[in-house]
LODREN-139112 format. One record per residue: residue in one letter; chain; x, y, z of N, C-alpha, C, O in turn. Coordinates in steps of 0.1 Angstrom, whole numbers. Layout:
(vexmar A A (X Y Z) (X Y Z) (X Y Z) (X Y Z))
...
***
This chain:
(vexmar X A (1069 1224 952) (1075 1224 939) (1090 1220 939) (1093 1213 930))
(vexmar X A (1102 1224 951) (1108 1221 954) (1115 1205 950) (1126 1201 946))
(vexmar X A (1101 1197 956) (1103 1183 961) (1104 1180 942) (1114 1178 935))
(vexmar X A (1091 1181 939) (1092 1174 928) (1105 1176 913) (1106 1168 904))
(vexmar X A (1113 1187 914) (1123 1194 909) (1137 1187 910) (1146 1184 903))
(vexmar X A (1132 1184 928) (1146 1176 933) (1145 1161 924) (1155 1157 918))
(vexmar X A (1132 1156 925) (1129 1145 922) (1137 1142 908) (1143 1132 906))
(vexmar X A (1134 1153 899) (1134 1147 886) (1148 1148 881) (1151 1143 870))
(vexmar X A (1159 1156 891) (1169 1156 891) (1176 1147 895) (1188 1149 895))
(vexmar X A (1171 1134 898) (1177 1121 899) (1173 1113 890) (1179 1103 891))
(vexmar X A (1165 1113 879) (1165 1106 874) (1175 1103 858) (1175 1096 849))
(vexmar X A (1180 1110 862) (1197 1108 854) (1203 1097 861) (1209 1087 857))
(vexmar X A (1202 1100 868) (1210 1087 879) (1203 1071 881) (1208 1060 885))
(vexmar X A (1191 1076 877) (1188 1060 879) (1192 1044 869) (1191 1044 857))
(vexmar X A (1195 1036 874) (1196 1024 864) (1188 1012 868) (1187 1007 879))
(vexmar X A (1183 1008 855) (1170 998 855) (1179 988 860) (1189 987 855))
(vexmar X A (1174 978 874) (1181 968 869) (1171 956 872) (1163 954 881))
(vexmar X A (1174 948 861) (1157 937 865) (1168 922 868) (1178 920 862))
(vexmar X A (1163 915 877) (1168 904 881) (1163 893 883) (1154 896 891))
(vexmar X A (1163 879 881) (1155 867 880) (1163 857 890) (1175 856 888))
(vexmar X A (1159 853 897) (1167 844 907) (1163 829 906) (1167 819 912))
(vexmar X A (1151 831 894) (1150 813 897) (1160 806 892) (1170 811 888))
(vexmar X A (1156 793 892) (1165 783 887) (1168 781 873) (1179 782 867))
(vexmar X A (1148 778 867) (1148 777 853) (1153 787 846) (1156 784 834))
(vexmar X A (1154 799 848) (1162 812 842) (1177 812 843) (1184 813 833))
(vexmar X A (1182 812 854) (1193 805 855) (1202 800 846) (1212 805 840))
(vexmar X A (1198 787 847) (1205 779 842) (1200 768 831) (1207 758 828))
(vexmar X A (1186 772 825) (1187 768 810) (1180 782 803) (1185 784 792))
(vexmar X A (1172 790 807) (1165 797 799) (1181 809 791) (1185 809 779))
(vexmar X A (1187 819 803) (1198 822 802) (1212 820 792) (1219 828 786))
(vexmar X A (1214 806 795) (1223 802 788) (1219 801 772) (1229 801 764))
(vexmar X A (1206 798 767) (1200 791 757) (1202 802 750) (1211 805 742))
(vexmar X A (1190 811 755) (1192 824 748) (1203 833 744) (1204 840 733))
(vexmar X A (1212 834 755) (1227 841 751) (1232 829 742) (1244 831 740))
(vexmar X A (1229 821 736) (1237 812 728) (1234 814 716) (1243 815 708))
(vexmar X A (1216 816 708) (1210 818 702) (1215 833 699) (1221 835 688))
(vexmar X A (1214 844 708) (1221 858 704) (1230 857 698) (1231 866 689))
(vexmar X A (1239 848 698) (1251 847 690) (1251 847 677) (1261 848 670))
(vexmar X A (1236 845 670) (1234 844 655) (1226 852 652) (1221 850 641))
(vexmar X A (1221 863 660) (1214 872 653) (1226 884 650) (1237 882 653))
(vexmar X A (1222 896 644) (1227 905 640) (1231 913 650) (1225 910 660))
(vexmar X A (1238 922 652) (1240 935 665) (1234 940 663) (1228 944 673))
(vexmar X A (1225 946 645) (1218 957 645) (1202 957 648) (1194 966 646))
(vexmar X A (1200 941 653) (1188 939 652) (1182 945 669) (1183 939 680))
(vexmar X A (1175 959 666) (1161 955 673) (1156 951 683) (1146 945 679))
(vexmar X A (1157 950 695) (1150 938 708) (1135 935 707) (1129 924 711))
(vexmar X A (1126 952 699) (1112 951 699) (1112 943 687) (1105 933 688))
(vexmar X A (1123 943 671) (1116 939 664) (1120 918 668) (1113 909 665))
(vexmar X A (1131 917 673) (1132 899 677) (1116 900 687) (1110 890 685))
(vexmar X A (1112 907 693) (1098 904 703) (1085 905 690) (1075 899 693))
(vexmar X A (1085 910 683) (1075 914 671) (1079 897 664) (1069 889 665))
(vexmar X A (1087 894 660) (1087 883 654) (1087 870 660) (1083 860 654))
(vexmar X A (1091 871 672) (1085 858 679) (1070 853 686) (1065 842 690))
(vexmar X A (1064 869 685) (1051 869 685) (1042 863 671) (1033 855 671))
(vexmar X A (1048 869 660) (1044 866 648) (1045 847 647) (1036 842 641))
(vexmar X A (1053 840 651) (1059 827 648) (1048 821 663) (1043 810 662))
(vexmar X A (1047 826 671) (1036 820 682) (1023 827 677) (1017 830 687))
(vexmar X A (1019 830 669) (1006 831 661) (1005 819 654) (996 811 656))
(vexmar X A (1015 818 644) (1020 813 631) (1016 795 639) (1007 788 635))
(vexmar X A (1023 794 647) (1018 782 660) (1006 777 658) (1001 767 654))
(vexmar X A (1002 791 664) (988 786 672) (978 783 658) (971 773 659))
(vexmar X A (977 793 645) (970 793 633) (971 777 631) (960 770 632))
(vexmar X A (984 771 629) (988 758 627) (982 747 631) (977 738 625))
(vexmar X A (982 750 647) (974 738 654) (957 741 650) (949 732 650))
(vexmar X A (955 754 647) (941 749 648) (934 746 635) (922 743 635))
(vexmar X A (943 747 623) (937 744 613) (939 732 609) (934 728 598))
(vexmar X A (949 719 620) (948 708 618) (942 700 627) (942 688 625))
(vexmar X A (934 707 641) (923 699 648) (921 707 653) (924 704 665))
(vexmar X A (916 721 655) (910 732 665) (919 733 677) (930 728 679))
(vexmar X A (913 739 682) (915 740 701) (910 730 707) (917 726 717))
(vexmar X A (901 724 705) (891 717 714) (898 698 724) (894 690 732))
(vexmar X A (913 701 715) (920 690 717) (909 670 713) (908 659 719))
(vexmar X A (904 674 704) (894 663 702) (906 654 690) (905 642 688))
(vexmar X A (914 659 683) (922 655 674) (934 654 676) (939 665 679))
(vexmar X A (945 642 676) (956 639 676) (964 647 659) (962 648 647))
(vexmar X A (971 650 670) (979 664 655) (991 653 650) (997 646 657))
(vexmar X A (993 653 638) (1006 647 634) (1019 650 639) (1021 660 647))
(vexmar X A (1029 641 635) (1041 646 641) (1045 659 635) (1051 668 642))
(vexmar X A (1044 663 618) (1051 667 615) (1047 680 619) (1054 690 620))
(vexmar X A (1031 679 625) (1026 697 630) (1034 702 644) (1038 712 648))
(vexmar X A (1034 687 649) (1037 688 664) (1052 695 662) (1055 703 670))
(vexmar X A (1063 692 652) (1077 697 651) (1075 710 646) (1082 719 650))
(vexmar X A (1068 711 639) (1063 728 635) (1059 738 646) (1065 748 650))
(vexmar X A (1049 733 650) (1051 736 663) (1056 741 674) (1052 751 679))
(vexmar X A (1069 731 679) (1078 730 690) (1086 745 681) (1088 756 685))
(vexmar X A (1087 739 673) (1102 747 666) (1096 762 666) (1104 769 673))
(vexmar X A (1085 770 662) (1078 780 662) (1080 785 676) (1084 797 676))
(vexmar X A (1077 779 686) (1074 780 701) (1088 787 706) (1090 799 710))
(vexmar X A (1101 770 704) (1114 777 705) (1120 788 700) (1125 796 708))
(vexmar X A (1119 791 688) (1129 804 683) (1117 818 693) (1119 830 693))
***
């Protein structure tokens, strides 16, 4: 009982720290996104920006398949393909 008591008595002290050492995170994914932060709100949410970029990679996917499926049998227009990209990015 001891042990586990001591245990939970460190967990005050702990801090998350998560770390990425590749390249592509680095030095485009990193930079892009702290740039883009710059235009959202302070009071916004981190679940609700992840709820909505989920919503907009739906929004995507609905897109492509109601102008040639999945099946890749159909060349998509440009203007889906920029709807698209843009949906993907934000």
């Amino acid at each position: 009982m001891k042990m586990c008591i001591s245990s939970l008595s460190n967990m005050n002290k702990f801090k998350y720290k998560s770390t990425d050492e590749s390249i592509m995170y680095n030095k485009c994914m990193s930079p892009c996104l702290n740039y883009f932060l710059n235009f959202l709100p302070r009071c916004l949410a981190p679940n609700l920006i992840t709820v909505i970029s989920l919503g907009l990679n739906i929004f995507a996917s609905v897109v492509s398949y109601n102008e040639g499926g999945f099946d890749f049998s159909h060349q998509l227009k440009s203007f889906t393909c920029h709807i698209i990209g843009i949906c993907q990015l934000l």
